[in-house]
C-alpha positions as CSV (number, residue, x, y, z in Angstrom):
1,X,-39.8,65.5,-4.1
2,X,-39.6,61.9,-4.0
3,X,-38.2,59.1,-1.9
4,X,-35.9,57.8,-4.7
5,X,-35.0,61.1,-5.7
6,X,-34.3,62.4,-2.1
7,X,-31.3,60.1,-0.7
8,X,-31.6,60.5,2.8
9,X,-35.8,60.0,2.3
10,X,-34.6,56.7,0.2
11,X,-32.0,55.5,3.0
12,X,-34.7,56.4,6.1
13,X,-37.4,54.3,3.9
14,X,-35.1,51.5,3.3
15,X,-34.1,51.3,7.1
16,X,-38.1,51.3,8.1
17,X,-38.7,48.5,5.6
18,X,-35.9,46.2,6.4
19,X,-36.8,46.9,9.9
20,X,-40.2,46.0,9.8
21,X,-39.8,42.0,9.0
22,X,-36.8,41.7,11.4
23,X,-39.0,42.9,14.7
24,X,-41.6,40.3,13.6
25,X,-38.5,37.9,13.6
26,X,-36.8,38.8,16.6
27,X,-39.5,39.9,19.0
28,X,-42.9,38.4,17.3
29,X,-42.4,34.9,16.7
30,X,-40.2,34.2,19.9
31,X,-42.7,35.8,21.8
32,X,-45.4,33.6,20.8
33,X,-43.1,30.7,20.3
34,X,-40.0,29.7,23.0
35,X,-41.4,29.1,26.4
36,X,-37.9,29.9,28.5
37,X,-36.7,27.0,30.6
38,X,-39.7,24.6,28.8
39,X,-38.3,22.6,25.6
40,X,-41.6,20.3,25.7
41,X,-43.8,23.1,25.5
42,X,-41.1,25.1,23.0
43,X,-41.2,22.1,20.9
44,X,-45.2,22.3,20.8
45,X,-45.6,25.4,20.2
46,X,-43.6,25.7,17.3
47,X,-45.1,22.2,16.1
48,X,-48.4,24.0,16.7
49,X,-47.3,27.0,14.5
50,X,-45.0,25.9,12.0
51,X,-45.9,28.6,9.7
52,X,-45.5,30.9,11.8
53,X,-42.0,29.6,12.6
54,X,-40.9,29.2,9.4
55,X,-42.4,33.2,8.4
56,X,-40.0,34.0,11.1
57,X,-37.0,31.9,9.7
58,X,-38.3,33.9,6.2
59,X,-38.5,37.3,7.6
60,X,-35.4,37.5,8.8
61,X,-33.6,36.1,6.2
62,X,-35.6,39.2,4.1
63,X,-34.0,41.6,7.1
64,X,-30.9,41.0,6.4
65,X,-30.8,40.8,2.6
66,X,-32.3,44.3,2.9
67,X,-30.0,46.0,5.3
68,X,-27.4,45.2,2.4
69,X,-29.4,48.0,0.6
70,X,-29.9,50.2,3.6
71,X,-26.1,50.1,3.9
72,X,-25.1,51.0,-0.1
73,X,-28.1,53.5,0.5
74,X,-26.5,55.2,3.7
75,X,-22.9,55.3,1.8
76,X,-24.6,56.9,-1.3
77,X,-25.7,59.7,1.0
78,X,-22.6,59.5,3.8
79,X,-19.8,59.3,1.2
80,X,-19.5,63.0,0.6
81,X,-19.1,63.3,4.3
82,X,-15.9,61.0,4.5
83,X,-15.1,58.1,2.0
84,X,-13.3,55.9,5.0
85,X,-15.8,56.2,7.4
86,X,-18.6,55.4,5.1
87,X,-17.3,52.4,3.7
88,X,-15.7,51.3,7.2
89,X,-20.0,51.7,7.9
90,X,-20.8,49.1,5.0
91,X,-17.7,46.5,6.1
92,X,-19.7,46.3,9.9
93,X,-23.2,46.2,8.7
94,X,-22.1,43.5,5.6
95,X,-19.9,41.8,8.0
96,X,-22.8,40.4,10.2
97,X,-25.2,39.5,7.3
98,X,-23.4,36.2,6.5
99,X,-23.4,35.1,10.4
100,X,-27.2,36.0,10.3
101,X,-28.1,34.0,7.7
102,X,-25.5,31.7,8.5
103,X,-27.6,31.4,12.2
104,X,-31.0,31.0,10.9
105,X,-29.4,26.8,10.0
106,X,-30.0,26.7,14.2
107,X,-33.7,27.5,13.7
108,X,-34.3,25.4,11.2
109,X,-32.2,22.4,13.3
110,X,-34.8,22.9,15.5
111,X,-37.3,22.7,13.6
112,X,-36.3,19.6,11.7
113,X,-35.9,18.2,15.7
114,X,-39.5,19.5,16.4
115,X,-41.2,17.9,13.2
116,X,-39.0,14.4,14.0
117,X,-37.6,13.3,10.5
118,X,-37.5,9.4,10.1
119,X,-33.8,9.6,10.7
120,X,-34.3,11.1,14.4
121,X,-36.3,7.7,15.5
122,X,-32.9,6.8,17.4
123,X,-33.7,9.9,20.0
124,X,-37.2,10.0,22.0
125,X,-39.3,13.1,21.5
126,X,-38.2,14.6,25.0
127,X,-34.6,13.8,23.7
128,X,-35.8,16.0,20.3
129,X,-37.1,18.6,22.6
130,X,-34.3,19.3,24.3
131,X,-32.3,19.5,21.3
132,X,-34.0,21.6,19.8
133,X,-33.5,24.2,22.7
134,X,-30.0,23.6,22.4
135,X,-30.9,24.9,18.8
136,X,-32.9,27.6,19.4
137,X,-30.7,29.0,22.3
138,X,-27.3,28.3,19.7
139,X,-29.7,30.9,17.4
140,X,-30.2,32.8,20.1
141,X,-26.3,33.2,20.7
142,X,-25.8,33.3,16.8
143,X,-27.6,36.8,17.1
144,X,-25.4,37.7,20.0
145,X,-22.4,37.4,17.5
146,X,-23.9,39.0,14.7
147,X,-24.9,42.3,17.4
148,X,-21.6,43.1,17.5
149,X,-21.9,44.3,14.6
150,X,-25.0,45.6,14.6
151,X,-23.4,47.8,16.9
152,X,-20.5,48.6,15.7
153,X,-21.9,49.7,12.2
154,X,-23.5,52.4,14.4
155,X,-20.5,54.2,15.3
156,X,-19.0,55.5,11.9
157,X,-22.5,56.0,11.0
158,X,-23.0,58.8,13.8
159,X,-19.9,60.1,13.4
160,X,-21.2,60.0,10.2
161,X,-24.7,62.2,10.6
162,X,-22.5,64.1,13.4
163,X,-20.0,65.6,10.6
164,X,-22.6,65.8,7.7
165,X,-24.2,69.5,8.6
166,X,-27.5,68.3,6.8
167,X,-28.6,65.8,9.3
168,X,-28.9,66.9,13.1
169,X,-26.1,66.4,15.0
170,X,-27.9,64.9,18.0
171,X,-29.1,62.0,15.7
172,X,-25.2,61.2,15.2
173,X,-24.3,61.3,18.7
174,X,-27.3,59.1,20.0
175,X,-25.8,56.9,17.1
176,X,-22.2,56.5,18.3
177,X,-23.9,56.2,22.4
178,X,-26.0,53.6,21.0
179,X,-22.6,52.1,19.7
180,X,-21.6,51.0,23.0
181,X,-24.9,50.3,24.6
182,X,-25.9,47.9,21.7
183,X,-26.6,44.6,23.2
């Protein structure tokens, strides 16, 4: 059988490949990029690695435009279970999409402020740098807003898996734990 004609093999291989560009986003590049407590050396890093900053800016824009599928994909296989809860599982997961892309206009403030348009001549480059912090922690708390969604989304869905007899129940109940321990 295959993945698109298997919905719970089509929803699991959705999840892994929306997943895969949002770690590089969200662990990756700020890994090798923000130097906590350090705006000067932040802002050279990323100045150093534009790219790089910018494929994390693009990769988790991609993230969230494909957890849009991931969650039409998961009601497709969930609805059978319970219509309400299924579609009360899209409403969180869509919900947080629009602050997530919304909060990537922080990362690229800060970039602009690291790359120091013409216009920003008024402020001096450690001025820049620590706006650009502001910025990037402003991101930071962006995704903080956006999790509680992330973790939200997760209850219905294991209630979800816990009530659908054809996935294990054990899954579903990690799920709704992982509700309320979701940063």
């Amino acid at each position: 059988m295959s993945f698109t004609k298997n919905p719970g093999r089509f929803a699991g291989l959705l999840y892994l490949l929306a997943s895969i560009p949002g770690v590089f986003a969200l662990i990756y590049v700020p890994s090798k990029l923000i130097v906590h407590g350090n705006a000067t050396a932040t802002a050279h890093n990323i100045a150093a690695s534009e790219t790089l900053f910018r494929l994390g800016i693009s990769a988790d824009l991609v993230c969230q435009a494909g957890f849009i599928f991931v969650a039409l994909a998961l009601y497709d296989l969930l609805k059978g279970v319970n219509q309400r809860h299924a579609s009360v599982m899209v409403v969180l997961i869509v919900v947080s999409i629009p602050i997530a892309f919304l909060n990537e206009l922080n990362a690229i403030a800060a970039l602009v402020l690291v790359r120091g348009a013409d216009f920003l001549s008024l402020f001096d480059e450690p001025q820049r740098d620590a706006l650009a912090m502001l910025f990037l922690n402003l991101h930071g708390h962006g995704f903080d807003v956006a999790g509680i969604f992330w973790g939200l989304w997760l209850f219905p869905l294991g209630l979800l898996v816990y009530r659908s007899g054809f996935l294990p129940r054990i899954l579903g109940i990690v799920l709704m734990v992982n509700c309320f321990a979701y940063r």
